[in-house]
C-alpha positions as a Markdown table, in Angstrom:
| # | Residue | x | y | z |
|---|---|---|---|---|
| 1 | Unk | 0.0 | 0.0 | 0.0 |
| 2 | Unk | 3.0 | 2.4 | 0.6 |
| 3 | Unk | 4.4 | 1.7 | -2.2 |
| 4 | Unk | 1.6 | 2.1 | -4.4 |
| 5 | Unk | 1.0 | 5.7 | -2.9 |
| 6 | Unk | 4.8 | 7.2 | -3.1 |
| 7 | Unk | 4.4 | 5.9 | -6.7 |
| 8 | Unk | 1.7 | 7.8 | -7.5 |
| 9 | Unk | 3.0 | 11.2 | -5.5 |
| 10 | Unk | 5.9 | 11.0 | -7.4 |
| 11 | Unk | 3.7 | 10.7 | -10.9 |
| 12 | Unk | 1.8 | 13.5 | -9.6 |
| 13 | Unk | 5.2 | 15.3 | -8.7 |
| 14 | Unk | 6.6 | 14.9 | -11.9 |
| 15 | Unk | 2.9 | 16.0 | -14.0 |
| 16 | Unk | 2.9 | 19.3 | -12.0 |
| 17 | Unk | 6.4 | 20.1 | -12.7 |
| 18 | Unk | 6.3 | 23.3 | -15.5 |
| 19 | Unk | 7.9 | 22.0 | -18.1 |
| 20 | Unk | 5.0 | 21.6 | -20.4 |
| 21 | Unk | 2.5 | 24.4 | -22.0 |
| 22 | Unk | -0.5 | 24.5 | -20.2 |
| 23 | Unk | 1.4 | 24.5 | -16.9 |
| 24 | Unk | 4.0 | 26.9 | -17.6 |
| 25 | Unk | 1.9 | 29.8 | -15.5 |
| 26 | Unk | 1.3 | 28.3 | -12.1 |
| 27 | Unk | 5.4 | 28.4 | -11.5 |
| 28 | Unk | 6.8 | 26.1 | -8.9 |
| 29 | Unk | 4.2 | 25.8 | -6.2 |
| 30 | Unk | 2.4 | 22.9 | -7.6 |
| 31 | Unk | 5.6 | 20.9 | -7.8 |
| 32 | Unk | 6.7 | 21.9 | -4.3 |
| 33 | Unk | 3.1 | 20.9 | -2.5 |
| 34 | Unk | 3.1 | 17.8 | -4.5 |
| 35 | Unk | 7.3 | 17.6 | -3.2 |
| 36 | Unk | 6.2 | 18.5 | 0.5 |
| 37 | Unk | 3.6 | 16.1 | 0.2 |
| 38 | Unk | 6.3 | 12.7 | -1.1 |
| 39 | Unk | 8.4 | 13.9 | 2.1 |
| 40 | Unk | 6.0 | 13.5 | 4.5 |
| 41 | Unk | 4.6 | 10.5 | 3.3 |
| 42 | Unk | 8.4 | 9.1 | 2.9 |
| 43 | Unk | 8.8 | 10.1 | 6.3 |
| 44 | Unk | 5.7 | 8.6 | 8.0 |
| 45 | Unk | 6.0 | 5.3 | 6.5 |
| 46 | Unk | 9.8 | 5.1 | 7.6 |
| 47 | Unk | 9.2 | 5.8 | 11.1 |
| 48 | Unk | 6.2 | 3.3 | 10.6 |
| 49 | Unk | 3.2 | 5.7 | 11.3 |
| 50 | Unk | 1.3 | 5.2 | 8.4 |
């Protein structure tokens, strides 16, 4: 189960990166929530509270 949900974080890290048109406007905060987000998750499952 953790597995499968740090592997879709990171998917969802790397589609709201701005690399591609229609993202190009929202700048970096989308990738850095999304960033925040795989951090705490790794973080959780590693000390075994999730």
């Amino acid at each position: 189960m953790y597995t499968i949900l740090i592997v879709i974080l990171v998917l969802l890290l790397i589609g709201a990166l701005p690399t591609w048109g229609y993202s190009r406007g929202w700048g970096y905060a989308p990738g850095g929530l999304v960033g925040v987000l795989l951090i705490v998750v790794i973080v959780l499952a590693l000390t075994g509270r999730v």
